[in-house]
Biopython code that builds the backbone (N, CA, C, O; Angstrom):
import numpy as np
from Bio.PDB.StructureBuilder import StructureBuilder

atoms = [
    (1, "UNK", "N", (-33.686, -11.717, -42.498)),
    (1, "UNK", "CA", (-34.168, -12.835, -41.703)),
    (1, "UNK", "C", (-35.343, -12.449, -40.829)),
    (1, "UNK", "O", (-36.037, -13.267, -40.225)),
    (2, "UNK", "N", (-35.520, -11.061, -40.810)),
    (2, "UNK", "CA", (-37.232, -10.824, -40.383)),
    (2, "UNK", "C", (-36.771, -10.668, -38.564)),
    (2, "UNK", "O", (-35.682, -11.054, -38.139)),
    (3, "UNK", "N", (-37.338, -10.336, -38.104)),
    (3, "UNK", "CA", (-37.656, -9.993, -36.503)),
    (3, "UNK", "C", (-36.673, -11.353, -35.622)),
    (3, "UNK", "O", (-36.809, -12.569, -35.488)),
    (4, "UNK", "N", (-35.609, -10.247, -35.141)),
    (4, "UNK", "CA", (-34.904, -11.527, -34.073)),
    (4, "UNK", "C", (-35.015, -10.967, -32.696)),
    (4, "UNK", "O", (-35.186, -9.786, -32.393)),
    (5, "UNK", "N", (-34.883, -12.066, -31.858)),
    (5, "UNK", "CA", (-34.687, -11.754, -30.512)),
    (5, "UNK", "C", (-33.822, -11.726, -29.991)),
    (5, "UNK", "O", (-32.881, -12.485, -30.223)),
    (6, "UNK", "N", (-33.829, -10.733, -28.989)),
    (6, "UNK", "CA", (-32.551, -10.423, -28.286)),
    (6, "UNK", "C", (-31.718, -11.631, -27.915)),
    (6, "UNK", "O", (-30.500, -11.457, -27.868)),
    (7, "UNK", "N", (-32.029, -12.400, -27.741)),
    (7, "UNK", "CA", (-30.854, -13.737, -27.150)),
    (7, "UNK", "C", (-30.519, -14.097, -28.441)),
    (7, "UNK", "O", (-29.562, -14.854, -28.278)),
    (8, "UNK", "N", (-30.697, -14.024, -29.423)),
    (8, "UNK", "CA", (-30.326, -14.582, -30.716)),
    (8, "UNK", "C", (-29.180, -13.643, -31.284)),
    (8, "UNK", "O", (-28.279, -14.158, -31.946)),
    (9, "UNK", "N", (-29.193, -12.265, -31.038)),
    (9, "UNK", "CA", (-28.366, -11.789, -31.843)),
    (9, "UNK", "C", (-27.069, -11.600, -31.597)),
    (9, "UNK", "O", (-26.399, -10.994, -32.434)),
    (10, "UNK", "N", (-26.710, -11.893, -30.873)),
    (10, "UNK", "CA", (-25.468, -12.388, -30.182)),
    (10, "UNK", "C", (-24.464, -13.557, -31.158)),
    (10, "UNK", "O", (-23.259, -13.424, -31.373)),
    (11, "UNK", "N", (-25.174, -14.474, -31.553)),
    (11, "UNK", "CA", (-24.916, -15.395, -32.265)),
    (11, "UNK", "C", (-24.684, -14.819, -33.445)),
    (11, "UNK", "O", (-23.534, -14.894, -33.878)),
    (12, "UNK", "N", (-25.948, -13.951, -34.420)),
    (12, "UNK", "CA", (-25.749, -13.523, -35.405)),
    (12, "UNK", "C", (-24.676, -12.755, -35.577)),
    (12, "UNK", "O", (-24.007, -12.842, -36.607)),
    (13, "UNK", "N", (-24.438, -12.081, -34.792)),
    (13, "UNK", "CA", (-22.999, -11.263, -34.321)),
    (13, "UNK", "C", (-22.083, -11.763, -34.815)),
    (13, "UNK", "O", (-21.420, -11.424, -35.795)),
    (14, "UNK", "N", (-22.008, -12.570, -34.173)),
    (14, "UNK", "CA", (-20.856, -13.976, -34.433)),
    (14, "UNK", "C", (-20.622, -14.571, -35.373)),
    (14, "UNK", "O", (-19.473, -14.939, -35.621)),
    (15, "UNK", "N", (-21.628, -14.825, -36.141)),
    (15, "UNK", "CA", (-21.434, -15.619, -37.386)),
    (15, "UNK", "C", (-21.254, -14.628, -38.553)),
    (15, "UNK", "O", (-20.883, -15.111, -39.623)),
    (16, "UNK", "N", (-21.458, -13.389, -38.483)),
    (16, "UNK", "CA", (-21.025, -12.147, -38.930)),
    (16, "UNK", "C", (-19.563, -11.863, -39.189)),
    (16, "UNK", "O", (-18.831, -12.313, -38.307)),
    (17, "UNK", "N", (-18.984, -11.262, -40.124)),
    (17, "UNK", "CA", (-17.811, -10.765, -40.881)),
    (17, "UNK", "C", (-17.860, -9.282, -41.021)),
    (17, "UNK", "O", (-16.964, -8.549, -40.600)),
    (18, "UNK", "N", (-19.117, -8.793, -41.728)),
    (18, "UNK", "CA", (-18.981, -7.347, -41.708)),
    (18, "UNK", "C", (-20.821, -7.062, -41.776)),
    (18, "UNK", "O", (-21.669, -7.755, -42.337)),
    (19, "UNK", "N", (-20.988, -5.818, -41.000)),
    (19, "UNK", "CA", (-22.450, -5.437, -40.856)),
    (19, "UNK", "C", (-22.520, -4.196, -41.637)),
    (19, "UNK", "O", (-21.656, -3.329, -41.508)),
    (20, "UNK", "N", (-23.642, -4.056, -42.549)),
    (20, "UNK", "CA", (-23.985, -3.123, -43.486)),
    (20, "UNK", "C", (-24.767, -2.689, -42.825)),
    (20, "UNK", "O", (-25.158, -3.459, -41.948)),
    (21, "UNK", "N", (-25.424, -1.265, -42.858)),
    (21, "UNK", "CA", (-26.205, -0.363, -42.365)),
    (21, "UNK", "C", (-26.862, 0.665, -43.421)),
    (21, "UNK", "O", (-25.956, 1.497, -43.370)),
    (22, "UNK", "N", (-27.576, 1.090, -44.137)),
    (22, "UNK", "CA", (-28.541, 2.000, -45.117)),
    (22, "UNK", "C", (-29.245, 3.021, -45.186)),
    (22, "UNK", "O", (-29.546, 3.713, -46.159)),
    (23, "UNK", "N", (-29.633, 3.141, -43.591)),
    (23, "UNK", "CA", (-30.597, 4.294, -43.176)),
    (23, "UNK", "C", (-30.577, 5.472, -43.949)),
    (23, "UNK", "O", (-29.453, 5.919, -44.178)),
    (24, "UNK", "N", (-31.777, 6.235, -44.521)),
    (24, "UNK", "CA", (-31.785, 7.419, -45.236)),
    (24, "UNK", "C", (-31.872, 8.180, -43.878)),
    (24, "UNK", "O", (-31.525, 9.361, -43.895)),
    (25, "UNK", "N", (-32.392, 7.511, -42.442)),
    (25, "UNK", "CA", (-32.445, 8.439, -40.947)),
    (25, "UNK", "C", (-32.734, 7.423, -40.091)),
    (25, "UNK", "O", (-33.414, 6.397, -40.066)),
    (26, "UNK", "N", (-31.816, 8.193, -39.229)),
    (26, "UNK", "CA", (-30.974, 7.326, -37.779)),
    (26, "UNK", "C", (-30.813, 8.104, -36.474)),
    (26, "UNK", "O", (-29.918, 8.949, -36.456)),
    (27, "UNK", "N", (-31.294, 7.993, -35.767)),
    (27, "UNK", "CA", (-31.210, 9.133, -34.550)),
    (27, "UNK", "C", (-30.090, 8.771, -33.929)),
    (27, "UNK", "O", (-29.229, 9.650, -33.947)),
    (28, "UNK", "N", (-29.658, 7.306, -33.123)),
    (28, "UNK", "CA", (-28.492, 6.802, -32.920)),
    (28, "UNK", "C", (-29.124, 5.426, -32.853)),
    (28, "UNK", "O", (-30.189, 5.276, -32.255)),
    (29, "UNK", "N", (-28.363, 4.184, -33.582)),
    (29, "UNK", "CA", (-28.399, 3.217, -33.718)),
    (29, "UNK", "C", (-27.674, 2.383, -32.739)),
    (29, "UNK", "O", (-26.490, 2.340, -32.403)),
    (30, "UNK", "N", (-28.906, 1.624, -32.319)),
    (30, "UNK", "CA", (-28.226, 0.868, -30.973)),
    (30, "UNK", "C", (-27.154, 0.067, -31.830)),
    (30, "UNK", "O", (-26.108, -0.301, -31.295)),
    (31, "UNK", "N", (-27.437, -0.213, -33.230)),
    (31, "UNK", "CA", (-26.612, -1.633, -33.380)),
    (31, "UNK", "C", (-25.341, -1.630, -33.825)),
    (31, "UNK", "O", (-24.621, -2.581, -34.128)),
    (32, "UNK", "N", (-25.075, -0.131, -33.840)),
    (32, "UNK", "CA", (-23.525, 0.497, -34.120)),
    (32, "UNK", "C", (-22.719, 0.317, -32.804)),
    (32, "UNK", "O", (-21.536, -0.023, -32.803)),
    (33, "UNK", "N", (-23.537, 0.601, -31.540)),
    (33, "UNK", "CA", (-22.906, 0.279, -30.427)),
    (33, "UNK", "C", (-22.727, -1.625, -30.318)),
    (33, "UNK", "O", (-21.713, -2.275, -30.060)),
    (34, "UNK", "N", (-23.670, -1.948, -30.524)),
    (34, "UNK", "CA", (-23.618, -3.643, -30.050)),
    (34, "UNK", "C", (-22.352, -3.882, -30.939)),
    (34, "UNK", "O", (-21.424, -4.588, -30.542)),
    (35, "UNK", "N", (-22.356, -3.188, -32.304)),
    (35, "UNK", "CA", (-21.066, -3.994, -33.070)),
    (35, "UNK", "C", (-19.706, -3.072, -32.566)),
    (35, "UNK", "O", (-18.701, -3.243, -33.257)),
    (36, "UNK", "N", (-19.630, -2.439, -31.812)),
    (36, "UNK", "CA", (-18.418, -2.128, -31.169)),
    (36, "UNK", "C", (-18.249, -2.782, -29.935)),
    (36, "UNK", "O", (-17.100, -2.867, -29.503)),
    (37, "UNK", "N", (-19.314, -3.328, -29.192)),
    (37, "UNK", "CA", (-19.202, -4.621, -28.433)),
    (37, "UNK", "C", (-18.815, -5.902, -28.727)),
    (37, "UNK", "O", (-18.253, -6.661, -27.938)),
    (38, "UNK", "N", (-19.110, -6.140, -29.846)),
    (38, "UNK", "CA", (-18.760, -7.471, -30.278)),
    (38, "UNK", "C", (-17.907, -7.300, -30.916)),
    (38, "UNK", "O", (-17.893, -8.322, -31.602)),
    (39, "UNK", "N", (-16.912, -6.556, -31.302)),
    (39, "UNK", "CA", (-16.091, -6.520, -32.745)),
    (39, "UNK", "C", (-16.458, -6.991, -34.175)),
    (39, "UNK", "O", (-16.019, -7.844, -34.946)),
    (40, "UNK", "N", (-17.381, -6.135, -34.197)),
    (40, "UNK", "CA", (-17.663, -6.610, -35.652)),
    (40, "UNK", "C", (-18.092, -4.815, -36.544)),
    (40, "UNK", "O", (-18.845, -3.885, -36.256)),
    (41, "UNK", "N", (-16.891, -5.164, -37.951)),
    (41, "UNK", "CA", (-16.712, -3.927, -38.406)),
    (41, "UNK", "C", (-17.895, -3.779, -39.330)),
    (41, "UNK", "O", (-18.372, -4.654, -40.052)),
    (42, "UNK", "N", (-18.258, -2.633, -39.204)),
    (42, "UNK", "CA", (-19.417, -2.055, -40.162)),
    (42, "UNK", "C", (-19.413, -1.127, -41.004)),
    (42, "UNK", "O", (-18.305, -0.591, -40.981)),
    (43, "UNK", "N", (-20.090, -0.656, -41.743)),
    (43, "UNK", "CA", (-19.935, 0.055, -42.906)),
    (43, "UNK", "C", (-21.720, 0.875, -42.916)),
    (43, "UNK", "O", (-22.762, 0.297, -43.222)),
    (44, "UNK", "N", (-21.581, 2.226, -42.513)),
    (44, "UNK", "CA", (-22.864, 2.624, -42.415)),
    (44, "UNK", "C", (-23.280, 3.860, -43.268)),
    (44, "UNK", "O", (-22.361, 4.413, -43.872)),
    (45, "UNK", "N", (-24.284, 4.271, -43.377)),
    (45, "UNK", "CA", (-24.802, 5.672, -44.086)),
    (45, "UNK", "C", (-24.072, 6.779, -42.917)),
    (45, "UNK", "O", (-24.062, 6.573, -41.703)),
    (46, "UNK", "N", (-23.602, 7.730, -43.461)),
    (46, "UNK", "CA", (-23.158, 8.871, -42.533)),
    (46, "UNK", "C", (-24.965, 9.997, -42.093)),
    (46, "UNK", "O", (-25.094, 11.202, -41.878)),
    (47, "UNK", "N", (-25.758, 9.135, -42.121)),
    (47, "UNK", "CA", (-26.868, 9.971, -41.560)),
    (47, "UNK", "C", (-27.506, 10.065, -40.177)),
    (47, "UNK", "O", (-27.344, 9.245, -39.273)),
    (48, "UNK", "N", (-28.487, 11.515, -40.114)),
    (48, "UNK", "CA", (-28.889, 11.286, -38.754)),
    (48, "UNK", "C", (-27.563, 11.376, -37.920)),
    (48, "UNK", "O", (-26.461, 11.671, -38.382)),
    (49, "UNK", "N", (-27.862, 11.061, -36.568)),
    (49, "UNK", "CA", (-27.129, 10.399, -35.515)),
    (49, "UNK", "C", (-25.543, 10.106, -35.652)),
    (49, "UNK", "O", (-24.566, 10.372, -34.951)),
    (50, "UNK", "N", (-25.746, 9.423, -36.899)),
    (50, "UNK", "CA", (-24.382, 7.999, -36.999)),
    (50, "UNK", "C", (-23.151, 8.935, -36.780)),
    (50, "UNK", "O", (-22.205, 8.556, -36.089)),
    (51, "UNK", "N", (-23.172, 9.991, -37.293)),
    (51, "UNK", "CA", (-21.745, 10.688, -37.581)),
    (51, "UNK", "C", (-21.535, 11.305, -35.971)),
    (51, "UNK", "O", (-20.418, 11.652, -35.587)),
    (52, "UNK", "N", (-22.644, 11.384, -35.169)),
    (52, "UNK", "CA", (-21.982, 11.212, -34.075)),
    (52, "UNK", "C", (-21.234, 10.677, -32.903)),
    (52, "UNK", "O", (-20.643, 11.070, -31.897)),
    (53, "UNK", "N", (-21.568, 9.536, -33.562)),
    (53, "UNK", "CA", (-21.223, 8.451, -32.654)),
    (53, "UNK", "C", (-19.854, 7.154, -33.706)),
    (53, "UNK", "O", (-19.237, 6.230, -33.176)),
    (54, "UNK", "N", (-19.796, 7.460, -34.819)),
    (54, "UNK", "CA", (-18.960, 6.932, -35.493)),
    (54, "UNK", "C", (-17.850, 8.019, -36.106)),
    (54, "UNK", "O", (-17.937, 9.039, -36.790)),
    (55, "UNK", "N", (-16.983, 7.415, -35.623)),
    (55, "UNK", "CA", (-15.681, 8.108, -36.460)),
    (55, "UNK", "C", (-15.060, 8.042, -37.445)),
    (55, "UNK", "O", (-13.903, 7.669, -37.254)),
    (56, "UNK", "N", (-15.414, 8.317, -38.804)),
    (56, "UNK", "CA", (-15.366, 7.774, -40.377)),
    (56, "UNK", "C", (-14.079, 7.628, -39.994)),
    (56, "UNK", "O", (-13.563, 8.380, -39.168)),
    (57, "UNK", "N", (-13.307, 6.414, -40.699)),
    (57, "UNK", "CA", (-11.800, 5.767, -40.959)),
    (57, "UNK", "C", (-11.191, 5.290, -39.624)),
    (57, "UNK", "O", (-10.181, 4.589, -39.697)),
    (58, "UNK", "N", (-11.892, 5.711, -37.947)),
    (58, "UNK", "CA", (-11.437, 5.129, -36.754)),
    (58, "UNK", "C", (-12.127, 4.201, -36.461)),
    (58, "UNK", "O", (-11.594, 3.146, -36.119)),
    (59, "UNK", "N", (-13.861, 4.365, -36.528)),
    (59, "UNK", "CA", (-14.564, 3.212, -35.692)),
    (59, "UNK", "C", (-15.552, 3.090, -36.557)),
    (59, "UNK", "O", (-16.681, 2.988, -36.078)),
    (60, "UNK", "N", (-15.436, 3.074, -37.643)),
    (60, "UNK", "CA", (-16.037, 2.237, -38.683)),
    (60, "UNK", "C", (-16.087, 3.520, -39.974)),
    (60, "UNK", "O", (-15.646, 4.668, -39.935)),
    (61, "UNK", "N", (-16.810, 2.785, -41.079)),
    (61, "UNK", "CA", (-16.668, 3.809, -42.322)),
    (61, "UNK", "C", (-18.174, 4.092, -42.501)),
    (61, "UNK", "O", (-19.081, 3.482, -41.934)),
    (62, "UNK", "N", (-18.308, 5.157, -43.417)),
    (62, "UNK", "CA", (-19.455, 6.008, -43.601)),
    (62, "UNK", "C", (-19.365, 6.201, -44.837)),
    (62, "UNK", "O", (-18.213, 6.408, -45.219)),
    (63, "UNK", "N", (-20.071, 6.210, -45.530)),
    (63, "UNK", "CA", (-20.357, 6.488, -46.911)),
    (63, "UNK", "C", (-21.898, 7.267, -47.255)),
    (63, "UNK", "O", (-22.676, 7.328, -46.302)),
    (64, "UNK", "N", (-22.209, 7.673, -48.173)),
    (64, "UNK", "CA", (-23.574, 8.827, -48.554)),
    (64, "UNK", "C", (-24.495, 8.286, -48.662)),
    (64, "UNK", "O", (-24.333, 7.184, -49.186)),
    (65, "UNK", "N", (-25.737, 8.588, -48.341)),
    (65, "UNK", "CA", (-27.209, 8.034, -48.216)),
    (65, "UNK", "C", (-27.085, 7.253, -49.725)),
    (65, "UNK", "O", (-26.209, 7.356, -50.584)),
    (66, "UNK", "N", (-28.128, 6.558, -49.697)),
    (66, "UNK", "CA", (-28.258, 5.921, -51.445)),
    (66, "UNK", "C", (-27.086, 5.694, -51.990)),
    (66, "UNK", "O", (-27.203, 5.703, -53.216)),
    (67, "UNK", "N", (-25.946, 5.482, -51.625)),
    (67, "UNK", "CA", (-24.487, 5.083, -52.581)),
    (67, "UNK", "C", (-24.494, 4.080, -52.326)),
    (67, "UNK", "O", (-24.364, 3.787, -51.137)),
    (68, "UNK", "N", (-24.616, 3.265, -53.111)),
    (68, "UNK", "CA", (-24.910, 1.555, -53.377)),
    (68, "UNK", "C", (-23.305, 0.752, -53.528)),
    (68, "UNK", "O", (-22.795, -0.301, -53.143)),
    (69, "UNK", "N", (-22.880, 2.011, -54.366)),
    (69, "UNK", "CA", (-21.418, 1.733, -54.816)),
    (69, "UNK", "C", (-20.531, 2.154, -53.722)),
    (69, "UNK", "O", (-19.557, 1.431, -53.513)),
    (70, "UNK", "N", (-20.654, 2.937, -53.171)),
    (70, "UNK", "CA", (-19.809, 3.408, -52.110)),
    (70, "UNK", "C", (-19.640, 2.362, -51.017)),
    (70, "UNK", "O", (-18.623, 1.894, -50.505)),
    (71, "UNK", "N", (-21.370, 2.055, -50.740)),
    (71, "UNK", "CA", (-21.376, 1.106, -49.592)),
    (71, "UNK", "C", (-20.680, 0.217, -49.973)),
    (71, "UNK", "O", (-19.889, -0.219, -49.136)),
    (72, "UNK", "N", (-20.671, -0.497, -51.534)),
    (72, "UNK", "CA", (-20.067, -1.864, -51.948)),
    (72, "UNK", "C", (-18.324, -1.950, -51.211)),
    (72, "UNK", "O", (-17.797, -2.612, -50.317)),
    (73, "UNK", "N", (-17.840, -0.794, -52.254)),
    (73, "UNK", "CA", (-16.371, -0.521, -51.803)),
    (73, "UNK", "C", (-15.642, -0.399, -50.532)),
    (73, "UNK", "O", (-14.508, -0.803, -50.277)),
    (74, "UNK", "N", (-16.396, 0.165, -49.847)),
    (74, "UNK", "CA", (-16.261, 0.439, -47.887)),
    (74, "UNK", "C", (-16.240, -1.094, -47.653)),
    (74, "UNK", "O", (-15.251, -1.411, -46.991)),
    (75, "UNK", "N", (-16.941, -2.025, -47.956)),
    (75, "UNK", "CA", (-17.281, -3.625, -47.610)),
    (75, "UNK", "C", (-15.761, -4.483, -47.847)),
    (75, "UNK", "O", (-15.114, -5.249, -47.132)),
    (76, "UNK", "N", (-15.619, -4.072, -48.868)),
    (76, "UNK", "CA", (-14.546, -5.022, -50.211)),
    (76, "UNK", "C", (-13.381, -4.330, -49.545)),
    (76, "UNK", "O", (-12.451, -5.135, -49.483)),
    (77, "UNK", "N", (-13.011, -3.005, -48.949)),
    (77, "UNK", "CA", (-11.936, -2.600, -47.749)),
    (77, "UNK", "C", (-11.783, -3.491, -46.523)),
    (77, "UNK", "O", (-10.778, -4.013, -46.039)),
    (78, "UNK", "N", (-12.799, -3.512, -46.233)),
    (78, "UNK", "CA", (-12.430, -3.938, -45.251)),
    (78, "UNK", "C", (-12.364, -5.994, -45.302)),
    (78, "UNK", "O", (-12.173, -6.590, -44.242)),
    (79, "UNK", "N", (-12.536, -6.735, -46.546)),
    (79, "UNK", "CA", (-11.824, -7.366, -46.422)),
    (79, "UNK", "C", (-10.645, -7.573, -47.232)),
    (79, "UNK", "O", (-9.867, -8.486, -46.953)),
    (80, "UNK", "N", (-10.456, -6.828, -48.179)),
    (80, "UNK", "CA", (-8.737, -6.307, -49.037)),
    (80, "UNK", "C", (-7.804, -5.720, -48.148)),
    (80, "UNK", "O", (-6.624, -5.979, -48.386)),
    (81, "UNK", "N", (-8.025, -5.074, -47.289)),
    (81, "UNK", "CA", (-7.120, -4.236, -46.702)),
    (81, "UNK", "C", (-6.843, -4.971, -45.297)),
    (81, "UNK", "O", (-7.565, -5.321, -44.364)),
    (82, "UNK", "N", (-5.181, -5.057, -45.634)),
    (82, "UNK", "CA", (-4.607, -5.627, -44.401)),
    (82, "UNK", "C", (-4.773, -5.093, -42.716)),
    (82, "UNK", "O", (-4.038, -4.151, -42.416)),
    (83, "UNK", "N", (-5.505, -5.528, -41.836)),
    (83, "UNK", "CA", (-5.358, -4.831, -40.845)),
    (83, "UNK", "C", (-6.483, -3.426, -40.610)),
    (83, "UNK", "O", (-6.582, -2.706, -39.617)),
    (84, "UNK", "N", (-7.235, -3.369, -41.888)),
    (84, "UNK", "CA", (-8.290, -2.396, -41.650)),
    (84, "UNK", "C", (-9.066, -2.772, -40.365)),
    (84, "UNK", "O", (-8.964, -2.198, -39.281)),
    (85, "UNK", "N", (-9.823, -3.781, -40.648)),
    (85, "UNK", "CA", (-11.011, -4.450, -39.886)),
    (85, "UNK", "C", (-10.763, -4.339, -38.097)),
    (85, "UNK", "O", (-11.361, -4.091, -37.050)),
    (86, "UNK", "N", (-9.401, -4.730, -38.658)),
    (86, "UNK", "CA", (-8.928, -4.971, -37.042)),
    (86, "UNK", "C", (-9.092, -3.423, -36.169)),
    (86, "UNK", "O", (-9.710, -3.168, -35.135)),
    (87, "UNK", "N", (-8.435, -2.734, -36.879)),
    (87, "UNK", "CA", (-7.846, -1.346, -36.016)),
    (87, "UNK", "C", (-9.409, -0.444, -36.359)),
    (87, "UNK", "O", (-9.483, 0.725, -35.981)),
    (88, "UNK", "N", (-10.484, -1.032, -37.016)),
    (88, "UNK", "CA", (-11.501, -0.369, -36.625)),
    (88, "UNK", "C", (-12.187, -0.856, -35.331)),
    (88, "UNK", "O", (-12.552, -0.101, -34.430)),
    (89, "UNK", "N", (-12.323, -2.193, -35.335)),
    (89, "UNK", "CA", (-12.991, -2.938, -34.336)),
    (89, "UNK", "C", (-12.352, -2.113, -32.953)),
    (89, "UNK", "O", (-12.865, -1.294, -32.190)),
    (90, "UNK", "N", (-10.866, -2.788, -33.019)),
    (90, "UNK", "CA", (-10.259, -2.212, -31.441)),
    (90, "UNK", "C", (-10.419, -0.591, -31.335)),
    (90, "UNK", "O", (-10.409, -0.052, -30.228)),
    (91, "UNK", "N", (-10.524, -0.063, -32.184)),
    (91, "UNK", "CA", (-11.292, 1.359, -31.746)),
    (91, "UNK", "C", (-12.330, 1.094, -30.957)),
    (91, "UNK", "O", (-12.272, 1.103, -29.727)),
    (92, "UNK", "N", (-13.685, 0.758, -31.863)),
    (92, "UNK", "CA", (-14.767, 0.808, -31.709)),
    (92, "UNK", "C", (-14.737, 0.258, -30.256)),
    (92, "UNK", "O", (-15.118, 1.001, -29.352)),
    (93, "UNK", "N", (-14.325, -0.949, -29.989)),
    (93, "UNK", "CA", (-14.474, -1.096, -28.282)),
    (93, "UNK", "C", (-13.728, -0.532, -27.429)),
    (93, "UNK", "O", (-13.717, -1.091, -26.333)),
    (94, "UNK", "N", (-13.303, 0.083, -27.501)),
    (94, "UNK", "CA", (-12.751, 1.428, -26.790)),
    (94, "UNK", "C", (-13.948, 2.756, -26.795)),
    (94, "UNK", "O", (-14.246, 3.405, -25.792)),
    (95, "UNK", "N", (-14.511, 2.955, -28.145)),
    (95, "UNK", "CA", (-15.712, 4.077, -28.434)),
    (95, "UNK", "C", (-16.599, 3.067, -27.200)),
    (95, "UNK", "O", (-16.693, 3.732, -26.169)),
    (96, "UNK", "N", (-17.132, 1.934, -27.074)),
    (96, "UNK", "CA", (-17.750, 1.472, -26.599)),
    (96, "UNK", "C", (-17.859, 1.807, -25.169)),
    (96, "UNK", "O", (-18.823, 1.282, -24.611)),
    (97, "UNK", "N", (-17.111, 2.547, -24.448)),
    (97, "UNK", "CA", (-16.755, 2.688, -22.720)),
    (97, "UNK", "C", (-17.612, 4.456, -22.967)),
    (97, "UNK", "O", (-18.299, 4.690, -21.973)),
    (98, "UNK", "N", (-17.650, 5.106, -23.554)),
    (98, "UNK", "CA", (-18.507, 6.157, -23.398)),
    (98, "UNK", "C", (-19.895, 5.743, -23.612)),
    (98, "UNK", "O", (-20.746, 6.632, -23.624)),
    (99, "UNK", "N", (-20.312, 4.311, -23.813)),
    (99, "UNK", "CA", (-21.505, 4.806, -23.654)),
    (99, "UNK", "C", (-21.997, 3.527, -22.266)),
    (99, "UNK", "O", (-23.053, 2.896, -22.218)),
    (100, "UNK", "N", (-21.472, 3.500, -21.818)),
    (100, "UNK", "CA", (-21.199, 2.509, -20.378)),
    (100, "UNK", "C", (-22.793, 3.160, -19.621)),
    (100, "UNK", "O", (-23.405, 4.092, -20.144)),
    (101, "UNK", "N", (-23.336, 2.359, -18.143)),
    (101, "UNK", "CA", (-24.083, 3.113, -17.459)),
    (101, "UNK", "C", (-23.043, 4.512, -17.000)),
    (101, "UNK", "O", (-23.157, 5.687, -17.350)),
    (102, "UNK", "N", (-22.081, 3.910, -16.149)),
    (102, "UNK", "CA", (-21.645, 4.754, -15.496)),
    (102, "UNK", "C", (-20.909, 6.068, -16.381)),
    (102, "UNK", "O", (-21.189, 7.219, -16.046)),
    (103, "UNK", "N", (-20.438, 5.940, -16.945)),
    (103, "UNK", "CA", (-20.103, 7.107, -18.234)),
    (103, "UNK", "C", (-20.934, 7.884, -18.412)),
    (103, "UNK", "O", (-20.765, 9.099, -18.310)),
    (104, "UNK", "N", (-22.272, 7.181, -18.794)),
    (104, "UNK", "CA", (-23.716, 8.386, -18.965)),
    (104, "UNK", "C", (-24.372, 9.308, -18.146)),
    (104, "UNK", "O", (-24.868, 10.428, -18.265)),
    (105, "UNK", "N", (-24.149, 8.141, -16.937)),
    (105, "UNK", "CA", (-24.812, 8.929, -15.499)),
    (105, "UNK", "C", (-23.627, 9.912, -15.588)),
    (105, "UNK", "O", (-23.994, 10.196, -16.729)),
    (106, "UNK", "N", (-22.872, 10.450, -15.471)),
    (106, "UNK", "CA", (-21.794, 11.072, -15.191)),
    (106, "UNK", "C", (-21.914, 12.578, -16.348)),
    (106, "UNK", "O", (-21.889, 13.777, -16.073)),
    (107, "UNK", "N", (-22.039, 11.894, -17.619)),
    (107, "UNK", "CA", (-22.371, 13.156, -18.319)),
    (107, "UNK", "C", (-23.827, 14.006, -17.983)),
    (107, "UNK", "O", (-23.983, 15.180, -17.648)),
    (108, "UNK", "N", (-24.600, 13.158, -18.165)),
    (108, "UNK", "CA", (-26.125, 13.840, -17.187)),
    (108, "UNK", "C", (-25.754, 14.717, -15.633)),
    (108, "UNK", "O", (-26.136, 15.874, -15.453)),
    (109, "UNK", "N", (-24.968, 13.944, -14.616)),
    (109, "UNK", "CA", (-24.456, 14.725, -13.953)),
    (109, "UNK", "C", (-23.753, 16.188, -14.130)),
    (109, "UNK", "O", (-23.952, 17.334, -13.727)),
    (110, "UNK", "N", (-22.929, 15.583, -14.861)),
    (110, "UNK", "CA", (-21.964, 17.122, -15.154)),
    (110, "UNK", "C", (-23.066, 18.124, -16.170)),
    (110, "UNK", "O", (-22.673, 19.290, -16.221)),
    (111, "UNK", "N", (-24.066, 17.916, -16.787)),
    (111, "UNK", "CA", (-25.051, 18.503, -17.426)),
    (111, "UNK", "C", (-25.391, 19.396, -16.755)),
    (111, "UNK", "O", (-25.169, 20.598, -16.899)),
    (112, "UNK", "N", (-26.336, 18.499, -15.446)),
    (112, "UNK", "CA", (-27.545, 19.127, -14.638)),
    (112, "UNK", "C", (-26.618, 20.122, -14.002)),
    (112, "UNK", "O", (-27.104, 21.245, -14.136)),
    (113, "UNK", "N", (-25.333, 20.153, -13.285)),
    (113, "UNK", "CA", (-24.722, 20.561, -12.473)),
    (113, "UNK", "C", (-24.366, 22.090, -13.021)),
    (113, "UNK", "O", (-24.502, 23.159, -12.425)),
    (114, "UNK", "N", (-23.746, 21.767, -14.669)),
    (114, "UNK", "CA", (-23.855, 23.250, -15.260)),
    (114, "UNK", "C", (-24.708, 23.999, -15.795)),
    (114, "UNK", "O", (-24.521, 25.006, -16.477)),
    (115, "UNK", "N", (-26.163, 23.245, -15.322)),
    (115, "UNK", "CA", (-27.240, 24.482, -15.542)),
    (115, "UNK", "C", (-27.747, 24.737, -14.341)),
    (115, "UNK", "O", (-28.711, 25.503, -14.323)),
    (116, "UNK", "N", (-27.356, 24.299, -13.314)),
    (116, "UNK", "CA", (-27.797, 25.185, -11.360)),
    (116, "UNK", "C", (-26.778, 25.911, -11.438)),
    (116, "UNK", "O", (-25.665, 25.473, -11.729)),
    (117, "UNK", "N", (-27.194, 27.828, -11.037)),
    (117, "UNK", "CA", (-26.352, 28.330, -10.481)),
    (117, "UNK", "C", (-25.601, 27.850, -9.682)),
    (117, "UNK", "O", (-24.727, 28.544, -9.161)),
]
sb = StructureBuilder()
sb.init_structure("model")
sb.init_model(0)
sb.init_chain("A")
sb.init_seg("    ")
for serial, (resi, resn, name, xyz) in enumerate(atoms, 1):
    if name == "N":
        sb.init_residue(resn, " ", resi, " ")
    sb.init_atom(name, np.array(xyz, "f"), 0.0, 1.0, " ", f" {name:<3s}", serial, name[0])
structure = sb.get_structure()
C-alpha cells in the first residue's frame, strides 16, 4: 500500500490477522515492537537484529532468509493451531515492557555506571 502515516497504522494494525516480515537485513525493527503492542502475531526472517529481540516459538516465529515456504507454513500455524497466536501475542506484550522509556533509561544507566570506576 506504499508509504503510510503514522496515525494510520494503528488502524492497519487492526484490520490485520497476521504480519509477515522478509528482510535479508534488519538492525531492529520498530514494527516487531509496535506488533507486540498491538497484539498482532508475526512471522519474520530470523536476520540481523530480529533474533534479538524475538523469541522463535515465544514472541513470534522466525524462519530463514529467502524461505518462501517456510514463511508460508509459520503463517498457516498460526491460523491452524489452536491457541498459537494467542500465547505468542500475550508474550510479545509482556517482551513489550523492556523496551518502555523507563526500562531503557535504566539499562543505559546501569551501562554508564559499570564503565566509571
Amino acid at each position: 500500500i506504499g508509504l503510510v502515516n503514522q496515525q494510520r497504522m494503528q488502524e492497519l494494525y487492526d484490520q490485520s490477522d497476521i504480519y509477515l516480515m522478509s528482510p535479508n537485513i534488519d538492525n531492529m525493527p520498530g514494527s516487531i515492537l509496535e506488533c507486540y503492542a498491538c497484539g498482532l502475531p508475526f512471522v519474520s526472517t530470523g536476520v540481523g537484529g530480529v533474533p534479538y529481540i524475538v523469541d522463535d516459538e515465544r514472541t513470534g516465529l522466525l524462519v530463514p532468509v529467502n524461505d518462501h515456504h517456510a514463511m508460508a507454513k509459520q503463517a498457516l500455524r498460526l491460523i491452524e493451531e489452536e491457541n498459537l497466536a494467542t500465547r505468542l501475542t500475550d508474550a510479545g506484550k509482556l517482551e513489550c515492557r523492556k523496551y518502555t522509556g523507563a526500562a531503557i533509561a535504566n539499562e543505559w544507566k546501569n551501562l554508564y555506571r559499570s564503565l566509571v570506576p
